[in-house]
C-alpha positions as CSV (number, residue, x, y, z in Angstrom):
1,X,31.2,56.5,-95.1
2,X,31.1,59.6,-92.8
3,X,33.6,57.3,-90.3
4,X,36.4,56.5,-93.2
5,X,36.0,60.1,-93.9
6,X,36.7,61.3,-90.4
7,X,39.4,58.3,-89.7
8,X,41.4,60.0,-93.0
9,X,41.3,63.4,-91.9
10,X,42.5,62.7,-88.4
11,X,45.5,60.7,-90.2
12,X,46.1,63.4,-92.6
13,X,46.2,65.8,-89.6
14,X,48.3,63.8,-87.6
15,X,50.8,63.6,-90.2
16,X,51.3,66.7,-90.7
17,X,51.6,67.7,-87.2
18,X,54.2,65.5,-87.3
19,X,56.5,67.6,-89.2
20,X,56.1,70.7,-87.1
21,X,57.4,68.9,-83.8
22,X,60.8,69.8,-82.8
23,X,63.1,67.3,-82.4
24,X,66.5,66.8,-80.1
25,X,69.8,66.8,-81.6
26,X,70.9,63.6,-83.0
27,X,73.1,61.8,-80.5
28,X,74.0,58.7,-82.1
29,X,77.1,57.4,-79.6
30,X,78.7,55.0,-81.9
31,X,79.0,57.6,-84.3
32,X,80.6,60.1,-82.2
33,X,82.5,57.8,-80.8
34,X,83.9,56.0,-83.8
35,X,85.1,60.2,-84.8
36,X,86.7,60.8,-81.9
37,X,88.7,57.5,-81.8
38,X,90.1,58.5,-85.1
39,X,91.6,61.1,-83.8
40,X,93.7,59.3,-81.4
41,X,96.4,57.9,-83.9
42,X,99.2,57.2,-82.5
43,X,97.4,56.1,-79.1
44,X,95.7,53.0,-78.4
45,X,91.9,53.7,-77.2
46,X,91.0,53.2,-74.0
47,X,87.7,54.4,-72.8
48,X,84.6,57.0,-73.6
49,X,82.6,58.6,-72.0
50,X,79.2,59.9,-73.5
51,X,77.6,63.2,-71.4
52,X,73.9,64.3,-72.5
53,X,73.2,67.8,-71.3
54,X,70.1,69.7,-70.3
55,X,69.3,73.2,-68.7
56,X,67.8,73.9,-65.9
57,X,66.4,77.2,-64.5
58,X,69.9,77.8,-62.9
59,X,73.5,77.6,-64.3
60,X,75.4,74.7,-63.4
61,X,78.8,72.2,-64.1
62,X,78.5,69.0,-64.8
63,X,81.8,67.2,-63.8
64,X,83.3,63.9,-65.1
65,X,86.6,63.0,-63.4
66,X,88.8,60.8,-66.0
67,X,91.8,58.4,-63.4
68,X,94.5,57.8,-64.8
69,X,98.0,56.4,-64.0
70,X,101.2,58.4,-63.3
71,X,104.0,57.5,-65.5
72,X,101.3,56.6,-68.9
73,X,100.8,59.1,-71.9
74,X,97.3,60.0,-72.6
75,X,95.2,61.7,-75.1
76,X,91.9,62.7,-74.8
77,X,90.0,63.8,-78.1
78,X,86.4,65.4,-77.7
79,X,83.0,65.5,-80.5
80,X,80.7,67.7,-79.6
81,X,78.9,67.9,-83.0
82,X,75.5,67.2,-81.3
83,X,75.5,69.8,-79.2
84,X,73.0,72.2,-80.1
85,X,74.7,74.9,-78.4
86,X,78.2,76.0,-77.7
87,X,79.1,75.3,-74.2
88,X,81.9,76.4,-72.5
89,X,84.4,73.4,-71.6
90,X,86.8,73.4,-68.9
91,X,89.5,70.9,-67.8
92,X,91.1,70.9,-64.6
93,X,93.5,68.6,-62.1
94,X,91.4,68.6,-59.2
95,X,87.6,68.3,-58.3
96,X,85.5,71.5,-58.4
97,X,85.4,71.6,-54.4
98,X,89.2,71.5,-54.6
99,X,90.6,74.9,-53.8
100,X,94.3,74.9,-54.8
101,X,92.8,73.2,-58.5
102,X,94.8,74.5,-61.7
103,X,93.1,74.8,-65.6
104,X,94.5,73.0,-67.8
105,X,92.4,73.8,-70.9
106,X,89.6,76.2,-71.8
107,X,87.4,76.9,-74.6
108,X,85.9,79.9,-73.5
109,X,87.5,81.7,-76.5
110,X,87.3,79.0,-79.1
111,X,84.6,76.8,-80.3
112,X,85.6,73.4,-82.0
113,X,83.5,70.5,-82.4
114,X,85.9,68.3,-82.4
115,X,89.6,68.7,-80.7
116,X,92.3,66.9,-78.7
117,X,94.8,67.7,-75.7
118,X,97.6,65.3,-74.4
119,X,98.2,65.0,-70.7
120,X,101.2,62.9,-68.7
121,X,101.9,62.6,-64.9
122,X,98.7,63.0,-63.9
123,X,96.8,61.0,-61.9
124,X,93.2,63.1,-63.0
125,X,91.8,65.0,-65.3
126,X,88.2,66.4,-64.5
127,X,86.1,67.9,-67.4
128,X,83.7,70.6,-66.4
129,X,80.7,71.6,-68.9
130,X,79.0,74.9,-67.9
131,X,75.9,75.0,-68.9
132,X,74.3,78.3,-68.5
133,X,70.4,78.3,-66.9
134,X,67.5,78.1,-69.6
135,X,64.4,76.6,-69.7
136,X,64.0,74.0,-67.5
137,X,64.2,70.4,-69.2
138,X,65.5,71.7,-72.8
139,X,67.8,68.9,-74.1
140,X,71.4,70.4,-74.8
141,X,72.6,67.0,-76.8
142,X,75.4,65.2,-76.3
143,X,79.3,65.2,-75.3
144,X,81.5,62.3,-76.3
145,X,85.4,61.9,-75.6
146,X,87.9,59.0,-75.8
147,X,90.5,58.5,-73.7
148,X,94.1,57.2,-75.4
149,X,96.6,55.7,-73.7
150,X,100.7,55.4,-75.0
């Protein structure tokens, strides 16, 4: 009897621990996803990318180049609705170790969730998240964005 006893408590306990755990932003892809492509109307979809984001004890960029092919139309739309914290976003022609590289778009005074930017005679687009330094580890969320093609 003293066992049962014991067994319930430590269930009861664990339970309710349970509750008090933080837990990471929700980061469902096909959900993001599926938003984002809504937004590309009147482009066809083309591909996504998915970023998930953490801190580490210094600041840093993560890159994604995007290719693309001169003489096309494109469309890129962004959700960042699992992002736990506004980031700064910034989109460039060149590489980060390019030095002649020119910005394209910024967000650094204006935080959406969810937005889109057309490009054409281009043959790259490369998407810089800053992500400032914090504790080492912490998970950030997610990034998604579609790429549209016309």
């Amino acid at each position: 009897m003293k066992h049962s006893k014991l067994y319930i408590v430590l269930f009861i306990s664990a339970f309710a621990f349970s509750f008090y755990q933080e837990t990471p932003a929700e980061c469902d892809p096909k959900g993001l996803k599926d938003k984002a492509k809504n937004q590309l109307d009147p482009y066809e979809y083309d591909s996504s990318k998915i970023t998930r984001l953490k801190h580490t004890t210094k600041d840093q960029v993560k890159e994604v180049e995007i290719p693309m092919f001169i003489g096309e139309k494109y469309k890129l739309a962004f959700n960042l609705e699992a992002l736990k914290k506004t980031l700064e976003i910034n989109i460039y022609n060149k590489d980060k170790e390019s030095k002649n590289r020119k910005l394209l778009y910024s967000n650094k005074d204006k935080f959406e969730k969810e937005f889109t930017l057309e490009f054409s005679r281009m043959r790259h687009v490369f998407i810089d998240y800053s992500i400032p330094a914090g504790t080492n580890g912490e998970d950030l969320g997610c990034a998604v964005f579609v790429l549209g093609f016309k």
